[in-house]
Each structure stands twice: as structure tokens, then as C-alpha cells.
C-alpha positions, -999 to 999 in steps of 0.1 A, spaced: -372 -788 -279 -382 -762 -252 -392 -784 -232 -377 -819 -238 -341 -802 -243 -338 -768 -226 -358 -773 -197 -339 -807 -186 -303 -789 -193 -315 -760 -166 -325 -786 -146 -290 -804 -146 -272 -772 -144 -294 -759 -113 -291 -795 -97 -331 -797 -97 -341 -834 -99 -357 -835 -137 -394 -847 -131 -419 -850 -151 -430 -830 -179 -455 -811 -158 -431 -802 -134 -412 -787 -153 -435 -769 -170 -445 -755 -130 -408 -749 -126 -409 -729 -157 -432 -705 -145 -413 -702 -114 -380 -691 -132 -403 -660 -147 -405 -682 -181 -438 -676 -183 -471 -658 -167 -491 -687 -159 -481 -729 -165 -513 -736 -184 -503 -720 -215 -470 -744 -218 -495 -771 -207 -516 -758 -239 -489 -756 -263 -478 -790 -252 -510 -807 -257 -511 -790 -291 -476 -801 -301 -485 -837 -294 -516 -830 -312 -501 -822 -343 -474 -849 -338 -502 -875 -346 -514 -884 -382 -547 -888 -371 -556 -849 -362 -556 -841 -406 -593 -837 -396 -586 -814 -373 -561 -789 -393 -581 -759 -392 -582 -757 -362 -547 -765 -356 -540 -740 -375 -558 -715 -355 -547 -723 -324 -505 -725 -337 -513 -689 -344 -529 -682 -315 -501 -696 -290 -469 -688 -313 -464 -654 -299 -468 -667 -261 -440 -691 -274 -416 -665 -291 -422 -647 -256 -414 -677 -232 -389 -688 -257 -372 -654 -249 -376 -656 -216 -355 -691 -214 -332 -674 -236 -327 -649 -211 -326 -670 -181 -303 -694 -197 -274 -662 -207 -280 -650 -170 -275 -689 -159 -242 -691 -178 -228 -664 -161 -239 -675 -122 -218 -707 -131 -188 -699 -149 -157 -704 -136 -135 -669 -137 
């Protein structure tokens, strides 16, 4: 949703031609979203990962990595939620 959803909307609202996922995800870390793009690169890859019936195998360490990476997501999460209030008010109309 983050990414698909919130991140596109921005996008329209700033006028910033949408891209791809991966930019995005760079333009992301230029808004302050988040320290470094590879960790929304990682959490993507593991969202698709568990999106797929085939990773059961693989569920412990799913698992351990969704624990891993869900407090960098609460953080960037917040920091979109941020950015986004602070958005809404550079483009309302008084």
C-alpha cells in the first residue's frame, strides 16, 4: 500500500512523473522517508516473497525477517505520514 498507493498519490500531488517502483522507492529516500533505499527495496522483495504460495518452505525465515524490517516500516511509515500532513498544507487552497 505504501508503496503502490501512497507513494504514486505524492507523486501526483508533487507533479513527479510516477516511474517505476524503484524510483520511487529512490524518491522516497529523497523526501527523508527513509535512511537508505535498500531497506524499502528489502521489504519489497520480501512482500512479494510472501505474496507467493510457493515460499511455505521458507516461513521461518519469513518470519524472521517480517520482524526484523517491521519497525524500519512503522518508522518510514511515519515518516510518509508526516510528509504527507506537511504536503496537505503546502497545497491547500486558503
Amino acid at each position: 500500500m505504501l508503496i503502490q498507493r501512497v507513494m504514486r498519490l505524492v507523486d501526483e500531488i508533487e507533479l513527479t512523473p510516477s516511474g517505476s517502483v524503484l524510483d520511487r522507492i529512490h524518491r522516497a529516500e529523497k523526501r527523508g522517508w527513509v535512511n537508505r533505499a535498500d531497506v524499502l527495496v528489502r521489504i519489497r522483495e520480501l512482500r512479494n516473497l510472501i505474496a507467493h504460495e510457493y515460499a511455505a518452505d521458507k516461513m521461518a525465515e519469513i518470519y524472521e525477517a517480517v520482524f526484523m524490517l517491521s519497525p524500519e516500516l512503522d518508522k518510514i511509515a511515519k515518516q510518509a505520514a508526516d510528509y504527507s500532513e506537511s504536503l496537505i498544507k503546502r497545497v491547500q487552497v486558503p
